[in-house]
Structure formats: structure tokens, C-alpha cells
MARMARDREN-72766 format. One record per residue: residue in three letters; x, y, z of N, C-alpha, C, CB in turn. Coordinates in Angstrom, 3 decimals. Glycine has a CB too. Layout:
% MARMARDREN-72766
@res: Ala	n.x: X	n.y: Y	n.z: Z	ca.x: X	ca.y: Y	ca.z: Z	c.x: X	c.y: Y	c.z: Z	cb.x: X	cb.y: Y	cb.z: Z
...
***
This chain:
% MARMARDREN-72766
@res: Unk	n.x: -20.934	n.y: 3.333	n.z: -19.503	ca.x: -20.938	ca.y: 2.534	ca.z: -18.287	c.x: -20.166	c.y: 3.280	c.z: -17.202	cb.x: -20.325	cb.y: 1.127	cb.z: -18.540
@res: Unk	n.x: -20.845	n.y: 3.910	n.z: -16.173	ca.x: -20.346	ca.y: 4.190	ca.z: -14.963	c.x: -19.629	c.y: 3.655	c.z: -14.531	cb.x: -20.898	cb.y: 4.257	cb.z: -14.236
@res: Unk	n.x: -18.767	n.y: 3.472	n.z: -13.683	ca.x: -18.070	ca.y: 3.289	ca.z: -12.463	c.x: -18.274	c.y: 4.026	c.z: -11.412	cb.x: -16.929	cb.y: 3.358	cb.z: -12.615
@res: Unk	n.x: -18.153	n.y: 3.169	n.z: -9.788	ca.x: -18.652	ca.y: 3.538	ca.z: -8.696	c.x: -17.482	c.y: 3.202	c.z: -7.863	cb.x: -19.962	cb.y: 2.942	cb.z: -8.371
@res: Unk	n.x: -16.837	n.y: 4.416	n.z: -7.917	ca.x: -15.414	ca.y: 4.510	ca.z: -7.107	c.x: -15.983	c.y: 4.138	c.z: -5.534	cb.x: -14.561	cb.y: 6.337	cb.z: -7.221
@res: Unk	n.x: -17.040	n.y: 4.500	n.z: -5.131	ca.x: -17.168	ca.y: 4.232	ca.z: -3.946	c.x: -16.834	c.y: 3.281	c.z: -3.282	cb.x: -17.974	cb.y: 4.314	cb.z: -3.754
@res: Unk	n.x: -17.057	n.y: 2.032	n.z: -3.703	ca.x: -17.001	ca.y: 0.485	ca.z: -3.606	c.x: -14.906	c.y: 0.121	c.z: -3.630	cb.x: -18.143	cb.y: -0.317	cb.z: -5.413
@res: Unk	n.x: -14.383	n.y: 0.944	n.z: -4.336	ca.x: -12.919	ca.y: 1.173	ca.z: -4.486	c.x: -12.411	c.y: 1.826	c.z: -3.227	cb.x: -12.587	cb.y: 2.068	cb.z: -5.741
@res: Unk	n.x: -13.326	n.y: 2.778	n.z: -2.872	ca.x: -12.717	ca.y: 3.691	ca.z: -1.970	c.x: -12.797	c.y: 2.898	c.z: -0.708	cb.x: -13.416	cb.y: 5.128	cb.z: -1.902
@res: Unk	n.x: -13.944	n.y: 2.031	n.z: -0.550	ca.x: -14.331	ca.y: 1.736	ca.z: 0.547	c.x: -13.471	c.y: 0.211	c.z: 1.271	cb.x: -15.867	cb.y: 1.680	cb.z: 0.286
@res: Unk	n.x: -13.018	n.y: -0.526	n.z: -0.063	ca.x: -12.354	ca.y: -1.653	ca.z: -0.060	c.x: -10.892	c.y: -1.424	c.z: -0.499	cb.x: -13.054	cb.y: -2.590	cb.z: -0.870
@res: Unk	n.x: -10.259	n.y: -0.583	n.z: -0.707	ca.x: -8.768	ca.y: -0.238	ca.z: -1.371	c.x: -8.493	c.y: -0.563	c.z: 0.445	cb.x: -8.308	cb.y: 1.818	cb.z: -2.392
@res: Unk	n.x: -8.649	n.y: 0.074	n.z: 0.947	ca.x: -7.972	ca.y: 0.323	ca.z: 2.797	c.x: -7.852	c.y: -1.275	c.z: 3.293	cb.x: -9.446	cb.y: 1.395	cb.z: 4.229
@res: Unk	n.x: -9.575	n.y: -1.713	n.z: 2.899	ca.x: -9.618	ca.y: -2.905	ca.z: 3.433	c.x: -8.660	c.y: -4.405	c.z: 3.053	cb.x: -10.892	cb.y: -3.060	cb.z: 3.237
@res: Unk	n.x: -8.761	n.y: -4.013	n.z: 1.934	ca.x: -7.657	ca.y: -4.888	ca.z: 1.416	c.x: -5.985	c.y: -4.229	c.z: 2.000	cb.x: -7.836	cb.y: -4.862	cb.z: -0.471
@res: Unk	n.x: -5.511	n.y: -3.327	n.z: 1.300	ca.x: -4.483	ca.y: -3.099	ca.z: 1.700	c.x: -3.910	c.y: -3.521	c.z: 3.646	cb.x: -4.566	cb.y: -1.708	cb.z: 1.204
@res: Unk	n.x: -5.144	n.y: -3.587	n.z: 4.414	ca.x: -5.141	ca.y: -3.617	ca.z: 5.607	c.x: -4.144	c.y: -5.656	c.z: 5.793	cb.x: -7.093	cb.y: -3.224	cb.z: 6.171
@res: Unk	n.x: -5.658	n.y: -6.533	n.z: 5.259	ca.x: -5.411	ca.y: -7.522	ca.z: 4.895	c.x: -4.055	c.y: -7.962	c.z: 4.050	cb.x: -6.398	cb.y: -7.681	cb.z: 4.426
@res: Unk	n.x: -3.933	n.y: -7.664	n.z: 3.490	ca.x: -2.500	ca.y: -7.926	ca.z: 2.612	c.x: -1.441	c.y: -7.769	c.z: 3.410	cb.x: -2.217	cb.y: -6.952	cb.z: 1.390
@res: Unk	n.x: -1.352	n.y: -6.726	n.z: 4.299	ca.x: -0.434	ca.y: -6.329	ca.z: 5.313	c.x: -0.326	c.y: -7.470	c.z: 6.263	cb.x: -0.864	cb.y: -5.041	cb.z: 6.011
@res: Unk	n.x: -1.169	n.y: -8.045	n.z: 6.715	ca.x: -1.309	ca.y: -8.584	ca.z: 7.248	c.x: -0.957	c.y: -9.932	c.z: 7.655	cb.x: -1.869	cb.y: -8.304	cb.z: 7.110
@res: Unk	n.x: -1.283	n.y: -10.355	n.z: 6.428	ca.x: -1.105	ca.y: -11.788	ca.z: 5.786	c.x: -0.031	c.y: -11.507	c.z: 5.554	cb.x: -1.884	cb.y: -12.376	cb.z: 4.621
@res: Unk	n.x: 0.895	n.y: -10.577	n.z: 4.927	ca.x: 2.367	ca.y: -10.739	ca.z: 4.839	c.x: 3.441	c.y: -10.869	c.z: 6.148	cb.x: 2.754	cb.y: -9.584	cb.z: 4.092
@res: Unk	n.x: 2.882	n.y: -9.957	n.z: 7.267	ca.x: 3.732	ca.y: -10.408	ca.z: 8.611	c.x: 2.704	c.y: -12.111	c.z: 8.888	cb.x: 3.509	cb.y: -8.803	cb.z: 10.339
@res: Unk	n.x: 2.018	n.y: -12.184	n.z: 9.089	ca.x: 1.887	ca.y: -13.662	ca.z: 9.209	c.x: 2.363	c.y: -14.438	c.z: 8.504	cb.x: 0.895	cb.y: -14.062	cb.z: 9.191
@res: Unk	n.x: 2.673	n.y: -14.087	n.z: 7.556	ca.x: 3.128	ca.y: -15.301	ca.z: 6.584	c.x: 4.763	c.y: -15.549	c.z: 6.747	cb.x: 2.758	cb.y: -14.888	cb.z: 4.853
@res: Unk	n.x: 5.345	n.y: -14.018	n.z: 7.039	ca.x: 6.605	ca.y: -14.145	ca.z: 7.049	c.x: 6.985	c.y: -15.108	c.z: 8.155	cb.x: 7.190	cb.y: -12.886	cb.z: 7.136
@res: Unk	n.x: 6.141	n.y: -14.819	n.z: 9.601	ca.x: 6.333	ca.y: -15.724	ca.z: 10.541	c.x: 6.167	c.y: -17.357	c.z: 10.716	cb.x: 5.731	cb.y: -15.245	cb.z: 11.249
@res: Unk	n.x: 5.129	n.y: -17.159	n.z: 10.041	ca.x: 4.686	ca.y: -18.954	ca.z: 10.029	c.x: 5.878	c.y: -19.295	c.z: 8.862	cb.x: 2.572	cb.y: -19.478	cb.z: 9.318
@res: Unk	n.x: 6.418	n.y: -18.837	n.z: 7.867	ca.x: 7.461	ca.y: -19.348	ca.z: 7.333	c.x: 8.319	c.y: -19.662	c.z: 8.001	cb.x: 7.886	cb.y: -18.795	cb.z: 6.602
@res: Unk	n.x: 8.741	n.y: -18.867	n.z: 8.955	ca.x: 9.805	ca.y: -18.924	ca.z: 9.810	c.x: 9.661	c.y: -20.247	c.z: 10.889	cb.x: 9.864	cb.y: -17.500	cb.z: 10.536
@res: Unk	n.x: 8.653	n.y: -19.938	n.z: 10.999	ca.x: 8.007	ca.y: -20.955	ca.z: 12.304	c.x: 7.890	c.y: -22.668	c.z: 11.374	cb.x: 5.850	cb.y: -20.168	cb.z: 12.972
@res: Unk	n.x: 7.785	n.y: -22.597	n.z: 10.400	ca.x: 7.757	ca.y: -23.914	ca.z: 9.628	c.x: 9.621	c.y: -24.427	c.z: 9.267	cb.x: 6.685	cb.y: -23.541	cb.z: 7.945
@res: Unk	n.x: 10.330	n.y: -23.544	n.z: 8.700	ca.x: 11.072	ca.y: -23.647	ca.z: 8.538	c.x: 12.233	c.y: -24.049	c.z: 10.165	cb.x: 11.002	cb.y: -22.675	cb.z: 7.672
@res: Unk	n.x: 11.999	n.y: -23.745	n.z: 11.298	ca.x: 12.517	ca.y: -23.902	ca.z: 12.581	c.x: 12.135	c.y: -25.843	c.z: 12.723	cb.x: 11.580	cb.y: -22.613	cb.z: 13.855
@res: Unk	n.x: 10.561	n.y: -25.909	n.z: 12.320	ca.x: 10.343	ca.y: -27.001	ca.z: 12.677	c.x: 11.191	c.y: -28.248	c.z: 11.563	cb.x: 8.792	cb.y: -26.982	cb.z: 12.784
@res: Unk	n.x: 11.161	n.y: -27.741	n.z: 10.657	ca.x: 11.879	ca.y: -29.205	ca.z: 9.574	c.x: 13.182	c.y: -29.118	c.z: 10.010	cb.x: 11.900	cb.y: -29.079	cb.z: 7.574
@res: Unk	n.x: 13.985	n.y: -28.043	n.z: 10.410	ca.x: 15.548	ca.y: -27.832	ca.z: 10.602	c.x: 15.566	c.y: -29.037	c.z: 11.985	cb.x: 16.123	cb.y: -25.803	cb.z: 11.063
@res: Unk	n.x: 14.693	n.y: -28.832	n.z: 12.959	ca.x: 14.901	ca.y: -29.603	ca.z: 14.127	c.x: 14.444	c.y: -30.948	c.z: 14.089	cb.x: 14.334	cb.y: -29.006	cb.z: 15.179
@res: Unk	n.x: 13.605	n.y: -31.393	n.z: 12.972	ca.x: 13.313	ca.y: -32.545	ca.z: 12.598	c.x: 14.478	c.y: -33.492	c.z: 11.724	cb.x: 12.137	cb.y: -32.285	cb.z: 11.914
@res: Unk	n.x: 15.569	n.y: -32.805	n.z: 10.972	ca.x: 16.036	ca.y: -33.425	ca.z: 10.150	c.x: 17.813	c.y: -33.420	c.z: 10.906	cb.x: 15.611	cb.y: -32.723	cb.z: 8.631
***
């Protein structure tokens, strides 16, 4: 059974791109959620 690195090669970036991504967003909207309950409570 082959494997077709291509499909790896072509989506390793794409993901890694995404992941990056979602991690500064995420860090922020944490932040940004966490601002809002502090000023609520």
C-alpha cells in the first residue's frame, strides 16, 4: 500500500497555518471572555 505524501505536503502548511491561528485567537477571546466575567462579578 502506497502512500501519497503529496496530499501531506500539500496540507502539513495548511494546517500548521490554521492551528497558528486559532491559537492567537483563542488566546485573545480567552482573554476577552475572561475581562468580561471579572467586570460582571
Amino acid at each position: 500500500m502506497d502512500i501519497d505524501f503529496r496530499v501531506a505536503v500539500v496540507l502539513a502548511p495548511v494546517l500548521v497555518a490554521a492551528g497558528w491561528a486559532a491559537f492567537n485567537i483563542g488566546a485573545a477571546a480567552l482573554q476577552q471572555l475572561q475581562n468580561f466575567l471579572n467586570k460582571e462579578a
